[in-house]
C-alpha positions in Angstrom: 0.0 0.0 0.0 2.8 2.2 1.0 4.8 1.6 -2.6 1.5 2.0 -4.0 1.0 5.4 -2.5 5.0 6.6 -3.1 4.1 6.1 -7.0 2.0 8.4 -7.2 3.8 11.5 -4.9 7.1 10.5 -6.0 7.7 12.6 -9.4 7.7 11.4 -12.9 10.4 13.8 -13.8 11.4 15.7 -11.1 13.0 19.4 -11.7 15.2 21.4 -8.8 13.9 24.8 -10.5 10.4 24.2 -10.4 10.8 23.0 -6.6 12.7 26.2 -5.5 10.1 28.2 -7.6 7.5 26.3 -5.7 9.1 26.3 -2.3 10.1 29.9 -2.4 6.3 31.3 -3.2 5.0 29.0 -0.4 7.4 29.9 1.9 7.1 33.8 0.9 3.1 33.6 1.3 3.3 31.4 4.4 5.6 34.3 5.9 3.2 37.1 4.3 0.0 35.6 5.5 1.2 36.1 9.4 2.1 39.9 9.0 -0.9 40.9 6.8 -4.8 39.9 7.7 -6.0 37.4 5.0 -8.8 36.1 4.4 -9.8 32.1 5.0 -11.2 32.3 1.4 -8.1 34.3 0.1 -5.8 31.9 2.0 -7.7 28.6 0.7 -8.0 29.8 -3.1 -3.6 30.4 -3.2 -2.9 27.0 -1.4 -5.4 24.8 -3.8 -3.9 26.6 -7.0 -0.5 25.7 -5.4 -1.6 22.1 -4.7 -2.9 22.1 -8.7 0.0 22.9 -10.0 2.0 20.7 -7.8 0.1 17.4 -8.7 0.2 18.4 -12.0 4.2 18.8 -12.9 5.8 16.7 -10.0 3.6 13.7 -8.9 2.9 10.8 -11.2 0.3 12.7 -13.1 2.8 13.4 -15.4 3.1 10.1 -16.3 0.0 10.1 -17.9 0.2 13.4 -19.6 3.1 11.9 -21.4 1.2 9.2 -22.7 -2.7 10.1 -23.3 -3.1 12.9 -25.3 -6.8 13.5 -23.0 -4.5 13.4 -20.1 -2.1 16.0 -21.3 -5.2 18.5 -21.9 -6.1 18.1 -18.7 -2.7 18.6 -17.2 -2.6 21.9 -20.0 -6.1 23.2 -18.8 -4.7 22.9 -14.9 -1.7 24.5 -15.7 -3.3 27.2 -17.9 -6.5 27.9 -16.8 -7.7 26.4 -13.6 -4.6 26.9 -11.1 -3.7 30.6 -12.6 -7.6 31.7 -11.9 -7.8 30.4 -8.9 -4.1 31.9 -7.2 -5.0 34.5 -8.8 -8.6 34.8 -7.3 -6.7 35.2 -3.7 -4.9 38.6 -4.9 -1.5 36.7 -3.4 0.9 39.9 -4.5 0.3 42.0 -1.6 1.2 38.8 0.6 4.1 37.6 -1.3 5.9 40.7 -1.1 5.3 41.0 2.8 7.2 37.6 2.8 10.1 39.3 1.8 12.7 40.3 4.6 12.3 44.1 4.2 16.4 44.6 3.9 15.6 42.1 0.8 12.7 44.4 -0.5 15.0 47.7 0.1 18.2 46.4 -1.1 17.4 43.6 -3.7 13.5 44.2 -5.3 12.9 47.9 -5.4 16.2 48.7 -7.3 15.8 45.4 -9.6 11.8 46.4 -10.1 12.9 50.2 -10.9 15.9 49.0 -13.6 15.3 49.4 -17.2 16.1 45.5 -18.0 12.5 44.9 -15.8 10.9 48.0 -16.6 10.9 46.7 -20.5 9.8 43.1 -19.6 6.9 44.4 -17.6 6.2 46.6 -20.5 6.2 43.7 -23.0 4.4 41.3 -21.0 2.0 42.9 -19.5 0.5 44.7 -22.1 -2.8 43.6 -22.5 -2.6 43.0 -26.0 0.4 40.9 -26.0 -0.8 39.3 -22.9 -3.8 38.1 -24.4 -2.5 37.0 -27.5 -0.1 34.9 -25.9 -2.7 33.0 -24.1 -4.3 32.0 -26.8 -1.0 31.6 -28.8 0.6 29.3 -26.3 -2.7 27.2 -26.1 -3.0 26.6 -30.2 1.2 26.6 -31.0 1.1 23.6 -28.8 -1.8 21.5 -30.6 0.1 22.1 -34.1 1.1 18.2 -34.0 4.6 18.5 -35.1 5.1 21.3 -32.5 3.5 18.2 -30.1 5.6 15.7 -30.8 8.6 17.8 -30.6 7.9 18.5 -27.0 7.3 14.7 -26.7 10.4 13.9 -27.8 12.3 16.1 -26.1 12.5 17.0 -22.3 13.2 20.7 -22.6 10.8 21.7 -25.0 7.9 19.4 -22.8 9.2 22.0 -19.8 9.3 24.9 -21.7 5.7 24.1 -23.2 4.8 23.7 -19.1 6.5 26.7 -18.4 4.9 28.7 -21.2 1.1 27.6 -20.2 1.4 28.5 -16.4 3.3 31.6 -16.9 0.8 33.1 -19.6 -2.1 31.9 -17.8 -0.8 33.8 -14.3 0.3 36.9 -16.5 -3.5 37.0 -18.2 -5.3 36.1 -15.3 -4.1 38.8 -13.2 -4.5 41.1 -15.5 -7.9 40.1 -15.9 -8.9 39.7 -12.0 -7.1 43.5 -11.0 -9.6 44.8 -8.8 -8.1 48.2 -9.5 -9.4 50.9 -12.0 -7.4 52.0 -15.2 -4.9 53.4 -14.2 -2.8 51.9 -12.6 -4.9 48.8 -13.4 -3.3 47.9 -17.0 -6.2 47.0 -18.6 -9.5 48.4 -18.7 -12.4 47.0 -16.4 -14.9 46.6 -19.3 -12.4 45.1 -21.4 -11.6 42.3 -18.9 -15.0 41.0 -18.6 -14.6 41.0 -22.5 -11.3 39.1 -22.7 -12.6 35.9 -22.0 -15.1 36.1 -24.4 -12.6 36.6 -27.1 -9.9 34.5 -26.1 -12.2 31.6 -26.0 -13.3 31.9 -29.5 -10.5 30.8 -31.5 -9.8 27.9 -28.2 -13.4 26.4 -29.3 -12.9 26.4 -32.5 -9.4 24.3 -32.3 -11.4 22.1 -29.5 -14.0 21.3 -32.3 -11.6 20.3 -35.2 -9.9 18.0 -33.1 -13.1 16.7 -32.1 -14.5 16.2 -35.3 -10.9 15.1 -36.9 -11.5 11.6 -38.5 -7.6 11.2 -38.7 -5.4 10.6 -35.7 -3.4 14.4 -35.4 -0.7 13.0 -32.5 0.6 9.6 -33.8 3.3 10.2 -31.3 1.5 9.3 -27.9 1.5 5.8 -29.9 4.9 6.1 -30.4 5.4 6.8 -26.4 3.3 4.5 -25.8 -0.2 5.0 -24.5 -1.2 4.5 -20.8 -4.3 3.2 -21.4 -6.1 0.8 -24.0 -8.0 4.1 -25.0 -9.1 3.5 -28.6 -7.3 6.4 -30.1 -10.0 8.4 -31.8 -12.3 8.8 -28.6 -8.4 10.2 -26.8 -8.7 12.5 -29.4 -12.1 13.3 -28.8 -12.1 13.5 -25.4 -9.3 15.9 -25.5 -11.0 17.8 -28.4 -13.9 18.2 -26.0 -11.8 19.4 -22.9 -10.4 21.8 -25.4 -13.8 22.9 -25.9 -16.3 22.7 -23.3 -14.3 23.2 -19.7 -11.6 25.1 -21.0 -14.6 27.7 -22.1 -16.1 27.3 -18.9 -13.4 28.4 -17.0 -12.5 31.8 -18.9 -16.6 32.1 -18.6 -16.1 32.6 -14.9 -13.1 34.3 -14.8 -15.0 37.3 -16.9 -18.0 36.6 -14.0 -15.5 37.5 -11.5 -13.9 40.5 -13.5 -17.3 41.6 -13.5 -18.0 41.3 -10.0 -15.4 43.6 -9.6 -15.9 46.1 -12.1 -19.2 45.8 -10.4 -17.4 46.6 -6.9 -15.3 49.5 -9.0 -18.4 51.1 -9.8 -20.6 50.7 -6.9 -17.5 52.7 -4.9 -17.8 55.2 -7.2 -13.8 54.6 -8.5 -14.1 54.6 -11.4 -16.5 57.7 -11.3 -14.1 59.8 -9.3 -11.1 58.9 -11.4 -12.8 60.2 -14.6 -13.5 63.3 -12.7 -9.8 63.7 -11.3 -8.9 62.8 -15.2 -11.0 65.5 -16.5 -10.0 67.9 -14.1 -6.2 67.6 -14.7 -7.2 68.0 -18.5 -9.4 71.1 -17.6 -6.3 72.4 -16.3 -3.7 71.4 -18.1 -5.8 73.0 -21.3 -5.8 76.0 -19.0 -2.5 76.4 -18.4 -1.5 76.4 -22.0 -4.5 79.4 -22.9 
């Protein structure tokens, strides 16, 4: 029972960076979480993302991703979707950077977070625009089946691909969940109820070729070898349909819950007030220059 139970904790292919990365935000949230008040529904949201994206990359799980192609949507649509939304449901930044030692946050973030090297990747990636069309663009590059069975075939590109999902899917949902108003919220709160709505669109469509296709697109999970005694056509169409139908239902919700906020924005009267403050300073500004 006990070598039964190791199996499945012990990882497939274990990684030292993805266990410091994991380690290091637990034990940064852990610390933040006992100098600011958090909620119990704040706290529970962070740790089941965690635990998501912990079963999915280091416990036997993986083994299966490998070798189903169903099983390897669902470990995608954890990775990309599900765990992203949900951490980032619990607003975790304000706790992880109280986790830091403030000599670290004096001496080490704030000058790293002001230099220009950062300054231009926050620029880049969290633009909306590019932000949203790499999380659709990461979704469909890794269903073109050669790009599949590259990542298959070799170990770097499979953790890249793992990489690429959850790190598009945190950048995109937090952009989407900001429960501040524009600015210095990056994107606008209409547009994030939006978003969902049109990065879904071309995800359903891919979803419904695949699970329509008469001809078997990812030969190599044969090649692998397959994990179960799946007839490979309903694989296919089950991961066609996971493609489809849950992955939609997730981005539904996250634009629910940007809409409860841009609800919250607007009940406050934020968003009124900063239009007001905005006009003003344009009032004056136009003054000035008479």
């Amino acid at each position: 029972m006990i070598a039964g139970l190791l199996k499945w904790i012990v990882p497939w292919e274990f990684s030292w960076v993805f266990l410091a990365t994991f380690l290091g935000a637990c034990v940064l949230y852990w610390r933040g979480s006992r100098t600011l008040h958090v909620s119990t529904g704040r706290r529970l949201a962070f740790w089941v993302g965690m635990a998501i994206v912990y079963l999915s990359l280091q416990t036997y799980f993986d083994f299966y991703a490998e070798h189903e192609f169903f099983m390897h949507r669902i470990q995608q649509l954890l990775l990309h979707h599900i765990a992203p939304l949900v951490i980032m449901a619990s607003y975790p930044g304000s706790v992880l950077r109280a986790g830091v030692p403030l000599s670290w946050r004096v001496h080490l973030l704030r000058p790293a977070w002001r230099s220009w090297p950062w300054r231009v990747v926050r620029a880049v990636l969290l633009n909306p625009v590019v932000a949203t069309i790499l999380f659709v663009a990461f979704v469909l590059i890794w269903l073109v089946p050669s790009m599949q069975t590259m990542a298959m075939l070799d170990w770097r590109i499979y953790r890249f691909m793992n990489w690429s999902m959850i790190v598009s899917g945190f950048v995109y949902w937090w952009l989407v969940l900001d429960h501040r108003p524009r600015p210095p919220g990056r994107m606008i709160p209409g547009l994030r109820v939006l978003s969902p709505g049109i990065t879904m669109a071309p995800q359903i469509l891919a979803g419904a070729i695949i699970t329509f296709s008469k001809a078997d697109l990812y030969p190599i999970f044969e090649i692998c070898g397959r994990a179960f005694n799946f007839n490979v056509f309903t694989g296919q169409l089950i991961g066609g349909i996971i493609i489809w139908v849950p992955a939609a239902t997730i981005e539904t919700i996250g634009g629910l819950l940007a809409m409860r906020q841009w609800l919250r924005l607007s009940r406050s009267g934020r968003i009124r007030r900063q239009a007001r403050t905005s006009q003003t300073l344009i009032d004056t500004a136009a003054a000035g220059g008479s």
